[in-house]
C-alpha positions as CSV (number, residue, x, y, z in Angstrom):
1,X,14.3,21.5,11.4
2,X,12.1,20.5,14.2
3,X,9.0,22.0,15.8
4,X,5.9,21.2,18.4
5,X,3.2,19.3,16.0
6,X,0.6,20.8,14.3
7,X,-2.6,19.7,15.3
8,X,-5.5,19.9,13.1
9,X,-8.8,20.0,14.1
10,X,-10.9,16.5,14.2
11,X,-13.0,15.3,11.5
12,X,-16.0,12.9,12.6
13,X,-18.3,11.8,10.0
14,X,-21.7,13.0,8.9
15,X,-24.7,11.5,10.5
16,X,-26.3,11.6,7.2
17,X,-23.7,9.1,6.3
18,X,-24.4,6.1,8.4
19,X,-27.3,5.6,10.9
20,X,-24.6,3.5,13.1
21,X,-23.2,5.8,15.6
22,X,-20.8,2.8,17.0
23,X,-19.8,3.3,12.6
24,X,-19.4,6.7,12.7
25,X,-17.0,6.3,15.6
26,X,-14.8,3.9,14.3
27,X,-14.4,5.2,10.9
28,X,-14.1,8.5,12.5
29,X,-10.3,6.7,12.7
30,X,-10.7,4.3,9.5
31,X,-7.9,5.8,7.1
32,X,-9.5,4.2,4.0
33,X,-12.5,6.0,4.8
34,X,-10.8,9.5,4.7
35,X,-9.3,8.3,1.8
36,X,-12.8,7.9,0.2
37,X,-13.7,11.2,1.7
38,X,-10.8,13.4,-0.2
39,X,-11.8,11.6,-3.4
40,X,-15.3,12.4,-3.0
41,X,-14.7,16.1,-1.7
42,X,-12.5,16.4,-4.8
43,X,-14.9,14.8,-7.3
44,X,-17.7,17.5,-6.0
45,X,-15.8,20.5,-6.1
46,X,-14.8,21.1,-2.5
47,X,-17.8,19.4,-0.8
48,X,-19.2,15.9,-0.5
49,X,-23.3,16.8,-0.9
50,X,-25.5,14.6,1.0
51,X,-28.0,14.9,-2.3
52,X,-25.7,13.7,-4.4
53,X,-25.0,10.2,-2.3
54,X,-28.5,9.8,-1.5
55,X,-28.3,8.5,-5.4
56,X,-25.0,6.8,-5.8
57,X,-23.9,3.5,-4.9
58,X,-22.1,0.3,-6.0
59,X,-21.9,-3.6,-6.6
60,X,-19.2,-5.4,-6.7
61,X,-18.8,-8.4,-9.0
62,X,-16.9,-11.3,-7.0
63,X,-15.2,-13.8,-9.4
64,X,-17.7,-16.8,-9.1
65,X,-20.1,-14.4,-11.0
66,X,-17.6,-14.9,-13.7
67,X,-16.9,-18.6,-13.6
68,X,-20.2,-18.9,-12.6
69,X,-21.7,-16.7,-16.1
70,X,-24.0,-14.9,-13.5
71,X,-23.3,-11.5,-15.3
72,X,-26.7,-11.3,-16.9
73,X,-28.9,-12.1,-13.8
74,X,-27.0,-9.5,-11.9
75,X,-27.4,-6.7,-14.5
76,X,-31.4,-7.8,-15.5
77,X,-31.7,-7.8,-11.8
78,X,-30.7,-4.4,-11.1
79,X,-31.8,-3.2,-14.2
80,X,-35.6,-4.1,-13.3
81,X,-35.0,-2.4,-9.6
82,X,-34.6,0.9,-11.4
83,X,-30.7,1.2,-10.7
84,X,-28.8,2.7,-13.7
85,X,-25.2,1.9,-14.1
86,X,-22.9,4.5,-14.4
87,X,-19.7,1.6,-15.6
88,X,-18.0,-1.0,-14.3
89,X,-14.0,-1.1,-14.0
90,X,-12.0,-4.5,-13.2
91,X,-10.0,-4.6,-9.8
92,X,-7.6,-7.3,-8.0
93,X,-7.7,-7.7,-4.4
94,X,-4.7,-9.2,-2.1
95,X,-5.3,-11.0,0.7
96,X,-5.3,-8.1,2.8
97,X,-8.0,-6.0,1.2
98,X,-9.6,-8.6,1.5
99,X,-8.9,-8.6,5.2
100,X,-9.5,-4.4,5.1
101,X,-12.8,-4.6,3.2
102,X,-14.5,-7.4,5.2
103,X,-12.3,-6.8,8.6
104,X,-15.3,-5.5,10.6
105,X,-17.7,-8.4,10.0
106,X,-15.3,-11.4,9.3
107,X,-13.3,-10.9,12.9
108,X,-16.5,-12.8,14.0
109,X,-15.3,-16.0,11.7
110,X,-12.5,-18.7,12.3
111,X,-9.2,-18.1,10.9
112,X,-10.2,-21.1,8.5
113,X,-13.0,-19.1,7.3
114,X,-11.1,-16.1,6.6
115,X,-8.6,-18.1,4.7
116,X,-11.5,-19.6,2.4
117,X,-12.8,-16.3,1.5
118,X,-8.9,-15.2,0.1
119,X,-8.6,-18.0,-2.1
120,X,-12.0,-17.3,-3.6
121,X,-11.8,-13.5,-4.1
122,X,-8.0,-13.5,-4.8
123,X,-9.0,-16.3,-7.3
124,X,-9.5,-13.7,-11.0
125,X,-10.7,-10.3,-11.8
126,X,-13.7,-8.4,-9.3
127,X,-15.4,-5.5,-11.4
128,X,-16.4,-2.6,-9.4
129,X,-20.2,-1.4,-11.2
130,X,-21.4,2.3,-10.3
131,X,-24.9,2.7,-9.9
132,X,-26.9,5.7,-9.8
133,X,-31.1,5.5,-8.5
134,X,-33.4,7.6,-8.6
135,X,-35.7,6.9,-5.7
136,X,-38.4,8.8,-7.1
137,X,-40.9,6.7,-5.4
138,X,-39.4,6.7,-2.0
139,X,-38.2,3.3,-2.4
140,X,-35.3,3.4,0.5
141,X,-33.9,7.0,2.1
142,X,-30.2,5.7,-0.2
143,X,-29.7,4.3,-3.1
144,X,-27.4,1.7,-0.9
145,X,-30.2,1.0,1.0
146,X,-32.1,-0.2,-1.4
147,X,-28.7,-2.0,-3.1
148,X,-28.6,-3.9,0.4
149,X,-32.3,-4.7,0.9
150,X,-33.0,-5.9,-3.1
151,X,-29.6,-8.0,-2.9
152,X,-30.8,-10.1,0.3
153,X,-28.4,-12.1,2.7
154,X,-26.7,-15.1,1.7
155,X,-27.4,-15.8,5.4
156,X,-31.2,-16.3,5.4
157,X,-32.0,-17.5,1.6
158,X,-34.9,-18.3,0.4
159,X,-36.5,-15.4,-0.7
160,X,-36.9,-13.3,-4.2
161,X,-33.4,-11.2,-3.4
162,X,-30.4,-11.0,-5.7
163,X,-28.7,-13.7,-3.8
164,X,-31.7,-15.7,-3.7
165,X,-31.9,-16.0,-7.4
166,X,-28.2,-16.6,-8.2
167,X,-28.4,-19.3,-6.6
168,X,-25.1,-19.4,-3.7
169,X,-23.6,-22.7,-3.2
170,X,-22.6,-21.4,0.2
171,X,-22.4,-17.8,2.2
172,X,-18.1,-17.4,0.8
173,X,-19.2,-17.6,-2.6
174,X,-22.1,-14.8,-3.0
175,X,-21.5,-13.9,-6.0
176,X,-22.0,-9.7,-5.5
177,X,-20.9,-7.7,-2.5
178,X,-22.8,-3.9,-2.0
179,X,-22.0,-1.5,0.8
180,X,-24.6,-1.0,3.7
181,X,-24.6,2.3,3.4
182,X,-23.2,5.8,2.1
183,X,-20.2,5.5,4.5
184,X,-19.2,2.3,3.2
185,X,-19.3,3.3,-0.2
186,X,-16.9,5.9,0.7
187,X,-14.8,3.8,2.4
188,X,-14.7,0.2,0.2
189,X,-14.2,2.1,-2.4
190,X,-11.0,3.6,-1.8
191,X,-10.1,-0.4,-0.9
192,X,-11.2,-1.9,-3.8
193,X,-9.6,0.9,-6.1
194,X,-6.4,2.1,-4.0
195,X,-6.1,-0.5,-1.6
196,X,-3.4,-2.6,-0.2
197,X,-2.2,-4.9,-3.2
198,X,-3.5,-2.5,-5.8
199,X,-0.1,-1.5,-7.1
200,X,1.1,-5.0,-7.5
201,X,2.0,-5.7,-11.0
202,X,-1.0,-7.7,-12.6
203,X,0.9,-8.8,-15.9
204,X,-2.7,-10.5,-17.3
205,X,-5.4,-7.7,-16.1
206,X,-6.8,-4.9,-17.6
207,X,-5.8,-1.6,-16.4
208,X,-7.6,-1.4,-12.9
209,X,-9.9,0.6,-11.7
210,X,-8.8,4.0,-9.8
211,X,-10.6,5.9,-6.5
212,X,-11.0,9.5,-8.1
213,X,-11.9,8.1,-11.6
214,X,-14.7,6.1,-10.1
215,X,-15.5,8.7,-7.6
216,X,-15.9,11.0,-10.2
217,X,-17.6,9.4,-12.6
218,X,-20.5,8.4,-10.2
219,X,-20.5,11.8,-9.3
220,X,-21.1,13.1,-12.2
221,X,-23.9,10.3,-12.8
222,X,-26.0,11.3,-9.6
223,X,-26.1,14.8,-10.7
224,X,-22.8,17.0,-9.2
225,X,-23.7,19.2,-7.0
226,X,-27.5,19.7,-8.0
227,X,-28.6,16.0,-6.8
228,X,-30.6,15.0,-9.9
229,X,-29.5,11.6,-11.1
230,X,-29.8,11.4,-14.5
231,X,-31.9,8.7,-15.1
232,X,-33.6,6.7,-15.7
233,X,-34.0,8.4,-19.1
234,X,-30.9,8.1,-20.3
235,X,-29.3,6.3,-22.8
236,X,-28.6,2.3,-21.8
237,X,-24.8,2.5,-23.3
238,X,-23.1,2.3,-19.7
239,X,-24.8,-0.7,-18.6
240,X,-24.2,-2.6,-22.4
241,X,-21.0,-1.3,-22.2
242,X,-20.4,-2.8,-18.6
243,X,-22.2,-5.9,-19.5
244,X,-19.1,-6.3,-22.9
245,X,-16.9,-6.0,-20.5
246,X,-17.3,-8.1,-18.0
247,X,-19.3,-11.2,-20.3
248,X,-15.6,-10.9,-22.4
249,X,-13.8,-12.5,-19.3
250,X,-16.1,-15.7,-20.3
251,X,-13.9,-16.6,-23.2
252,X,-11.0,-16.2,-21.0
253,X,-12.0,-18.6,-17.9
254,X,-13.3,-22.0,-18.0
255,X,-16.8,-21.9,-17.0
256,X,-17.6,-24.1,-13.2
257,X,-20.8,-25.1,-12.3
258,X,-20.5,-24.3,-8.6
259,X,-22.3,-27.2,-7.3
260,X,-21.3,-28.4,-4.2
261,X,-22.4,-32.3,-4.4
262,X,-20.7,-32.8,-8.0
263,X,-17.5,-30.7,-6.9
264,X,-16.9,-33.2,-3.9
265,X,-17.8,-36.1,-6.4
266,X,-14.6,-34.5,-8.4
267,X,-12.8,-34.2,-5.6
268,X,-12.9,-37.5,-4.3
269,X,-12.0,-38.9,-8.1
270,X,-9.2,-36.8,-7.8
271,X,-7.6,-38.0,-4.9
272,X,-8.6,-41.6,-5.6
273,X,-6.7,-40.6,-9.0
274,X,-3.5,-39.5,-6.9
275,X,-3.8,-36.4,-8.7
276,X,-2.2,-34.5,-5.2
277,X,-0.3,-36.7,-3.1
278,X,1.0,-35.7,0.2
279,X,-2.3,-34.4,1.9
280,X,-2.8,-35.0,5.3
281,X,-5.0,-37.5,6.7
282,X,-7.9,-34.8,7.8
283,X,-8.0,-33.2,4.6
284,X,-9.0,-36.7,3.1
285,X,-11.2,-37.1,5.4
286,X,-12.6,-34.1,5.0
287,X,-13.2,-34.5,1.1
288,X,-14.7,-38.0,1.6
289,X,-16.9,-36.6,4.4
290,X,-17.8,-33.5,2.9
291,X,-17.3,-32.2,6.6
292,X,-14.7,-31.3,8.8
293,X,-14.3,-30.5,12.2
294,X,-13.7,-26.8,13.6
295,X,-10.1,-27.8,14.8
296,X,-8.7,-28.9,11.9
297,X,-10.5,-26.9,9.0
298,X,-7.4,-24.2,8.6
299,X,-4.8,-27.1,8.4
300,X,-7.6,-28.8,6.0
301,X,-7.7,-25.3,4.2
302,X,-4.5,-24.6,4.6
303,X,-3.4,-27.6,2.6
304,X,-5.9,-27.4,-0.3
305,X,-4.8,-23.8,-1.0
306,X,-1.4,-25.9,-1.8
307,X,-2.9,-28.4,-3.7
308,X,-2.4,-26.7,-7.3
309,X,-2.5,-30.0,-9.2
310,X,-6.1,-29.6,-8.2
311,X,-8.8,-27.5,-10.0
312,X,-8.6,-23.5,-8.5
313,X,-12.5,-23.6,-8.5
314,X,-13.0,-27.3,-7.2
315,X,-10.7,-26.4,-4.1
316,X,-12.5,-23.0,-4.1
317,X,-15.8,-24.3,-3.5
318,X,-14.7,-27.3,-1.6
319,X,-13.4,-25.3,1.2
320,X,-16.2,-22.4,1.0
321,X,-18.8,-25.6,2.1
322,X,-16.3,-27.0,4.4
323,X,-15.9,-24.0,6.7
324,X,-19.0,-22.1,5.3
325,X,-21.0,-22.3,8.9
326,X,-17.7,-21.9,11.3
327,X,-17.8,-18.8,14.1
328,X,-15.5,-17.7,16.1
329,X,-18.2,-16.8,19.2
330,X,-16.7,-12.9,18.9
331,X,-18.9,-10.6,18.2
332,X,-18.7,-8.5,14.9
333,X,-16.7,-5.5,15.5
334,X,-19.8,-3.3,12.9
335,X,-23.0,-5.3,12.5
336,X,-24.5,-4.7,9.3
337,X,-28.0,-3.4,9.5
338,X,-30.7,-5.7,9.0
């Protein structure tokens, strides 16, 4: 049985949400980001308050924070910026979450870049960590805000910022991501949780992490419907708890030291070792260089994401310095605030 459609009527998203109008308009269309709005409506009993995410938030744990055994920075870090975690819950992205999380920003990068940034997040285990703040003191108007101003940008370091002190070998391998602001939590969440690849089976992980369980749960943290976090004074089980579970993926990945001078040292034994034959010419060159041109970094990438003989994290970082500076001249479709 047929009949003329049913329209319903248009939902845009709260201003309160995102002081981006040009990001209120696109994700006005953004399906993940409805998906993180039905979650959220459902985790608040009909209604997503505006004083309950003023407090709510996340980080999310990239894999070179595990191979890396950059868990306790990150957590002490946080920790001492008055954030309170509310739990942490392992995910696996594809290749395109990857592409849906970052798609905004990264359509401003070469396709050589884009590739880089795959092998290194599809490379282990991510661990989404709610986060709950108080702002008592006015720190930021969002407890995302202040995520994104305390973490810094891996493109300007140099400062006292999360980013700063962890130390990244290059902007691909960050160690932490963090939404900009309430809108993105509401949509990278339902990515990271329910998004594409998600369902795959994952024979070797955990049980991941899923939207209305996380939505709920941070939720419930900042205070339901009322708006009063619960903390700071509140017992520090979540974040020990967090911390056991994400330090207990040490014992179950080699450790790397993410340096980029001794991985190309590696590198170059390894080829001199004929440890992968058959890579081209510019991919060589590129490893004894430790540069490559903009024209032939995605068959350089390309290749190296092939070269499984050869260390996951050596090729990882290799191609993160290689094409870690490499534009596109587009603009980004959303610009992050600064």
């Amino acid at each position: 049985m047929t009949g003329p459609a049913r329209v319903l009527a248009a939902e845009t998203v709260p201003p309160w949400l995102s002081l981006d109008p040009r990001k209120r308009a696109i994700y006005s269309d953004d399906l993940y980001f409805w998906e993180g709005w039905a979650a959220f409506t459902a985790a608040g009993s009909g209604e997503v308050a505006e004083a309950v995410f003023r407090h709510l938030t996340f980080v999310l744990i990239k894999p070179e924070a595990i191979v890396g055994r950059r868990i306790d920075p990150i957590l002490g870090f946080l920790g001492a910026r008055g954030f309170g975690v509310v739990g942490a819950w392992p995910v696996r992205l594809s290749r395109h979450a990857v592409k849906a999380l970052w798609g905004y920003q990264i359509n401003s990068t070469s396709l050589a870049w884009v590739h880089s940034l795959e092998l290194g997040i599809t490379a282990g285990e991510l661990f989404v960590v709610g986060l709950t703040h108080a702002l008592e003191r006015g720190e930021a108007g969002t407890a995302a805000e202040l995520l994104r101003l305390s973490k810094g940008t891996s493109a300007r370091p140099g400062g006292d910022a999360l980013r700063d002190r962890l130390k990244c070998p290059a902007r691909l391998l960050s160690f932490v991501h963090a939404p900009d602001e309430p809108a993105d939590v509401i949509r990278e969440l339902a990515i990271v949780c329910d998004g594409p690849g998600q369902g795959e089976a994952q024979p070797l992980a955990a049980p991941g992490a899923r939207l209305a369980e996380v939505a709920g749960a941070l939720v419930r943290a900042a205070g339901g419907l009322g708006g009063r976090p619960d903390h700071p004074v509140r017992p520090d089980h979540p974040a020990r708890s967090a911390r056991t579970i994400m330090t207990s993926r040490y014992a179950q990945v080699a450790p790397h030291d993410l340096d980029v001078d001794a991985t190309f040292r590696r590198m170059r034994g390894y080829l001199r070792a004929g440890l992968q034959p058959g890579l081209p010419p510019e991919t060589w060159a590129a490893i004894e260089q430790g540069w490559t041109e903009p024209e032939q970094a995605l068959e350089v990438v390309t290749s190296l994401e092939r070269a499984h003989a050869l260390p996951l994290w050596d090729r990882i970082v290799t191609v993160a310095h290689l094409t870690d500076t490499f534009r596109n001249g587009r603009p980004m479709l959303i610009t992050p605030p600064v």
